[in-house]
C-alpha positions as CSV (number, residue, x, y, z in Angstrom):
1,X,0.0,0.0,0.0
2,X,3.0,2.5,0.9
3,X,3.7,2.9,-3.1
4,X,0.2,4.3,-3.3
5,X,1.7,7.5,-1.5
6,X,4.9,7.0,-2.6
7,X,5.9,9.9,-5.5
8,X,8.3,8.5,-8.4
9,X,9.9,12.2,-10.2
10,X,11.4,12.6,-13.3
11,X,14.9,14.5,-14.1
12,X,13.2,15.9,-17.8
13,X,10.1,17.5,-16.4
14,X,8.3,17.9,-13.1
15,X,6.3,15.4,-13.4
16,X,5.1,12.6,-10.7
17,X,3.2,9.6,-10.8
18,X,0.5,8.3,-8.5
19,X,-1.1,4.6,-8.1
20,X,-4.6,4.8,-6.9
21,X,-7.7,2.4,-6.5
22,X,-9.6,2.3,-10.2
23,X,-13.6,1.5,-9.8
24,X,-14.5,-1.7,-11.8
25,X,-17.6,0.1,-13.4
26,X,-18.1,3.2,-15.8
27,X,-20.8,4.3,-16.6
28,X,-19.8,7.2,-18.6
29,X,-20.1,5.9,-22.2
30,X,-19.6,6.2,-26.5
31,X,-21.2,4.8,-29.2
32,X,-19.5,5.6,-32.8
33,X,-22.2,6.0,-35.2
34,X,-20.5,3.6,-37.7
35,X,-19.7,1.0,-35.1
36,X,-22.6,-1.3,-32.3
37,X,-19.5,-1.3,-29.9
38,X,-20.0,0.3,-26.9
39,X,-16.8,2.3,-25.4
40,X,-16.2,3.2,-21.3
41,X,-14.6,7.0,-21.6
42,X,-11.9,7.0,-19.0
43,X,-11.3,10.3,-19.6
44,X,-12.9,13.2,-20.6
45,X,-11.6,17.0,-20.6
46,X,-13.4,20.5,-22.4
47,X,-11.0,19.6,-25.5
48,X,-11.3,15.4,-25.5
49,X,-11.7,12.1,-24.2
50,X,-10.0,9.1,-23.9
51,X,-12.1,6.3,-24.6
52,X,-12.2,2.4,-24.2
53,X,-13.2,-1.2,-25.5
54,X,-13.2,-4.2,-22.9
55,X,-12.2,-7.3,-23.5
56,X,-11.5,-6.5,-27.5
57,X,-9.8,-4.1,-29.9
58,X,-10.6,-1.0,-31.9
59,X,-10.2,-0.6,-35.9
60,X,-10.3,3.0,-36.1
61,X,-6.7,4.7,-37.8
62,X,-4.9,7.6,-36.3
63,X,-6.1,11.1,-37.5
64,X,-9.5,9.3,-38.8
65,X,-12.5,11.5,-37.8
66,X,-15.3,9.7,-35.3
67,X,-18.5,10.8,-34.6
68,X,-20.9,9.4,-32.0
69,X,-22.8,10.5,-29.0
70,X,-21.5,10.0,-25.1
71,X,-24.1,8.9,-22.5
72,X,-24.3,9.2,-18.9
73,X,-27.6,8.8,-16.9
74,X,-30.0,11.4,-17.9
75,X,-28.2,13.1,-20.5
76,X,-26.7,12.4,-23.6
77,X,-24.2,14.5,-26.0
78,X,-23.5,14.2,-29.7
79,X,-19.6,14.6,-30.6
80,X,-17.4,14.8,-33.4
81,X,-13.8,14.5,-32.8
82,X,-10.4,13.4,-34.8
83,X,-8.5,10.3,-33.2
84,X,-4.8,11.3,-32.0
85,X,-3.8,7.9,-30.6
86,X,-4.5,4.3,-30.2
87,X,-3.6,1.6,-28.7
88,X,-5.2,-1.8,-28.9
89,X,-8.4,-1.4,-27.5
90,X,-8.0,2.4,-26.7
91,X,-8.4,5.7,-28.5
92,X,-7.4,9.4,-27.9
93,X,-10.0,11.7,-29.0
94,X,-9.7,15.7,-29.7
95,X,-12.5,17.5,-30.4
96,X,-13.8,19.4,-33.3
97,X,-12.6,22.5,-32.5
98,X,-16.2,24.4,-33.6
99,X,-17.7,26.6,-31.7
100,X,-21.1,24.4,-31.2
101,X,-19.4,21.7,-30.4
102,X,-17.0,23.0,-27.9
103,X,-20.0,25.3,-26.3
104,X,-21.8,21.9,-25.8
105,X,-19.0,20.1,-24.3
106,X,-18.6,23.3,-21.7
107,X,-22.3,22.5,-20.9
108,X,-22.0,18.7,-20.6
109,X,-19.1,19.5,-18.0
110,X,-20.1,22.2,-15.7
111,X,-19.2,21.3,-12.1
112,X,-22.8,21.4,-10.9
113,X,-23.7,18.7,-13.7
114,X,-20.9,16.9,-12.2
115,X,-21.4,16.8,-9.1
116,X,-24.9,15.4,-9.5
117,X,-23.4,11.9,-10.9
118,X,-20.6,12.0,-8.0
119,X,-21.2,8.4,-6.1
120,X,-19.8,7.9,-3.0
121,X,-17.2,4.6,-3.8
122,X,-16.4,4.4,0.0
123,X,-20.1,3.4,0.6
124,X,-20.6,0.8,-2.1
125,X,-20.7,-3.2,-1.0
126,X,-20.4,-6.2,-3.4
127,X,-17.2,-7.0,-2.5
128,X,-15.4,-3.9,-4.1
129,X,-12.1,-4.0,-2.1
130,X,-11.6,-0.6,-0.3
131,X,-7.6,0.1,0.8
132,X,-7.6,0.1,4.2
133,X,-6.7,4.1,4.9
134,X,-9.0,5.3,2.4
135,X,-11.6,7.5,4.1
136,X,-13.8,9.0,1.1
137,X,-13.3,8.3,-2.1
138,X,-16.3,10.2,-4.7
139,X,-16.3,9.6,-8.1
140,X,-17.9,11.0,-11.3
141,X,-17.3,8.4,-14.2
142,X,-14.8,10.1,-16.4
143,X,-14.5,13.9,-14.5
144,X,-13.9,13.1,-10.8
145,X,-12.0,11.1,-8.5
146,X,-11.6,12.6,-5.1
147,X,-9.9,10.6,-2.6
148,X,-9.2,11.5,1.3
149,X,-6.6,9.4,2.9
150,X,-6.6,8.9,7.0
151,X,-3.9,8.1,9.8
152,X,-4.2,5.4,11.8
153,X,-5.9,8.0,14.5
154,X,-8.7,8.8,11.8
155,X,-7.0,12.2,11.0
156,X,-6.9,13.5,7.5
157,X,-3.2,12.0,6.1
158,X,-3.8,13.2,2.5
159,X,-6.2,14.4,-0.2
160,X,-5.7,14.1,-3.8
161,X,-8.5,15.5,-6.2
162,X,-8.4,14.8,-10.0
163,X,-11.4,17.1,-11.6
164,X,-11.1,17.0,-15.5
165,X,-7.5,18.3,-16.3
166,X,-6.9,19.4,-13.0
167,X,-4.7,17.7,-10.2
168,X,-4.8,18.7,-6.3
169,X,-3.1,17.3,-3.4
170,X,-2.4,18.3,0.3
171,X,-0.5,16.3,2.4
172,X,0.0,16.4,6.3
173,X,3.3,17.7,6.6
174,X,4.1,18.1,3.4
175,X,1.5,20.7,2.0
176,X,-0.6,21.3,-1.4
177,X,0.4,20.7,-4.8
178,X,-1.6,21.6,-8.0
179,X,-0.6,20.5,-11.5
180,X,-2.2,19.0,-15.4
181,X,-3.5,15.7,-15.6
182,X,-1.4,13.7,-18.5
183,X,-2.1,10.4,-18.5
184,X,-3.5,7.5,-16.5
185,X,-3.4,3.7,-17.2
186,X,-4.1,0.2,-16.2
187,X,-1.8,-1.6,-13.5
188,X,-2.0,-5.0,-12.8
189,X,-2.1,-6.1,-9.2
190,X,-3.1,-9.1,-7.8
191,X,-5.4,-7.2,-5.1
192,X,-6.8,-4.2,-6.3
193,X,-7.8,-2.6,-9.6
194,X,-5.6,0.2,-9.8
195,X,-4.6,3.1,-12.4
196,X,-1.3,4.9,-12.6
197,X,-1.8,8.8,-13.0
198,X,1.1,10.6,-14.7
199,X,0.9,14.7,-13.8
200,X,2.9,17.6,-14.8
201,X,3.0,19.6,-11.4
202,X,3.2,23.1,-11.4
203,X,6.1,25.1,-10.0
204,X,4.2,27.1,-7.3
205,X,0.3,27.0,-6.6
206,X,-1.7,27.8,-9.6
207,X,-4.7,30.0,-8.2
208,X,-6.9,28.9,-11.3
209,X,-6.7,25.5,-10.7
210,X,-7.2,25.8,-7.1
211,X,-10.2,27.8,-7.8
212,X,-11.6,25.1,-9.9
213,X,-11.1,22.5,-7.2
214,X,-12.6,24.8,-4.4
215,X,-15.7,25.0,-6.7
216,X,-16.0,21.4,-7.0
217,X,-15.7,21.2,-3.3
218,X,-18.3,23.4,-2.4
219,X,-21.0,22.2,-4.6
220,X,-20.6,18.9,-2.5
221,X,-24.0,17.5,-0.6
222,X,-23.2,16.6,3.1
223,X,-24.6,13.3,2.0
224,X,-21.8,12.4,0.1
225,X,-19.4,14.3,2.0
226,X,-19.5,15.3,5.7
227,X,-19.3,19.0,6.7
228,X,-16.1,18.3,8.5
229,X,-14.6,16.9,5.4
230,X,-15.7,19.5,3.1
231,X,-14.9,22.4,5.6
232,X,-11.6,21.1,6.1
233,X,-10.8,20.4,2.2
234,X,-12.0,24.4,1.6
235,X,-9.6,25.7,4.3
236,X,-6.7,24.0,2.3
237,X,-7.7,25.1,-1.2
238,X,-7.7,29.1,0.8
């Protein structure tokens, strides 16, 4: 568990890594119009989405254009988009840079739609395996992960808050950290289902970023999130 908080730096860039708990189910999804496949998007930013195919592999080339709508419970959003990278069973999507498309994606992803499909991960049964440390962990398919860390005394240890491109972290001790999500991936472990986060961290606090996070924070229902929690996430992001 100690590699979870563990930070691995490069010498090129400032950037870090983090391993964190990944949720088995997404229900943030894609359907290409020429295709019946359904994709997960792991992913999803105002300018493009990275998006994925279980148990199979994807056809589409690089730089091909793919249209298709993305679904989450509710709502639904047409797209168009050019791919940028693939692997075998995931694609890198930028958007159509128009302005009714980008408008529309803007709508999709303001923080109070957001924050109505955040689900409270630390709650859910059915066997999901929960690290042992992990207080709260919210999550909005694709937008969201928030996860607040505990000592052994039931203290806040550490809070790490991934909200579109947008990374956040305090640490006891250490202090808060903002920086740009680049990438995240699979890792296999035999006891957890885990993603590694790769971020380019900023030099000193960025004040837009933290901004963002603190209105993330403070749309928040105490039902997902106790007052104490919240109160004490908003007096770090100050």
């Amino acid at each position: 568990m100690e590699r979870r908080f563990n930070l691995i730096k490069s010498d090129f860039e400032k950037h870090e890594k983090r391993v964190l708990p990944r949720f088995p189910f997404c229900y943030l999804t894609f359907k290409a119009d020429e295709s019946t496949r359904v994709y997960e998007v792991k992913d999803i930013s105002s300018t493009g989405m990275q998006i994925s195919l279980k148990d199979s592999s994807s056809s589409f080339p690089t730089d091909s254009m793919l249209r298709g709508s993305i679904h989450w419970p509710g709502s639904h959003m047409d797209i168009s988009g050019t791919i940028k990278w693939s692997t075998q069973n995931r694609l890198g999507v930028e958007f159509v840079k128009r302005r009714e498309i980008l408008e529309q994606v803007g709508e999709f992803l303001k923080t109070n739609e957001i924050v109505k499909r955040l689900k409270p991960i630390h709650k859910v049964g059915g066997g999901l395996e929960i690290p042992p440390r992990l207080k709260y962990w919210l999550r909005a398919d694709g937008p969201v992960e928030l996860f607040i860390w505990q000592h052994g005394d039931g203290e806040i240890s550490k809070v790490q808050v991934l909200f579109l491109d947008t990374f956040f972290e305090w640490e006891d001790g250490v202090g808060a950290k903002t920086g740009r999500i680049l990438s995240k991936r699979n890792v296999d472990s035999p006891l957890l289902s885990e993603d590694e986060w790769v971020f380019n961290l900023d030099p000193y606090l960025d004040i837009e970023r933290l901004k963002k996070v603190k209105e993330l924070i403070s749309c928040i229902s105490d039902d997902l999130l106790p007052n104490e929690a919240q109160a004490f996430l908003l007096r770090q992001l100050s």
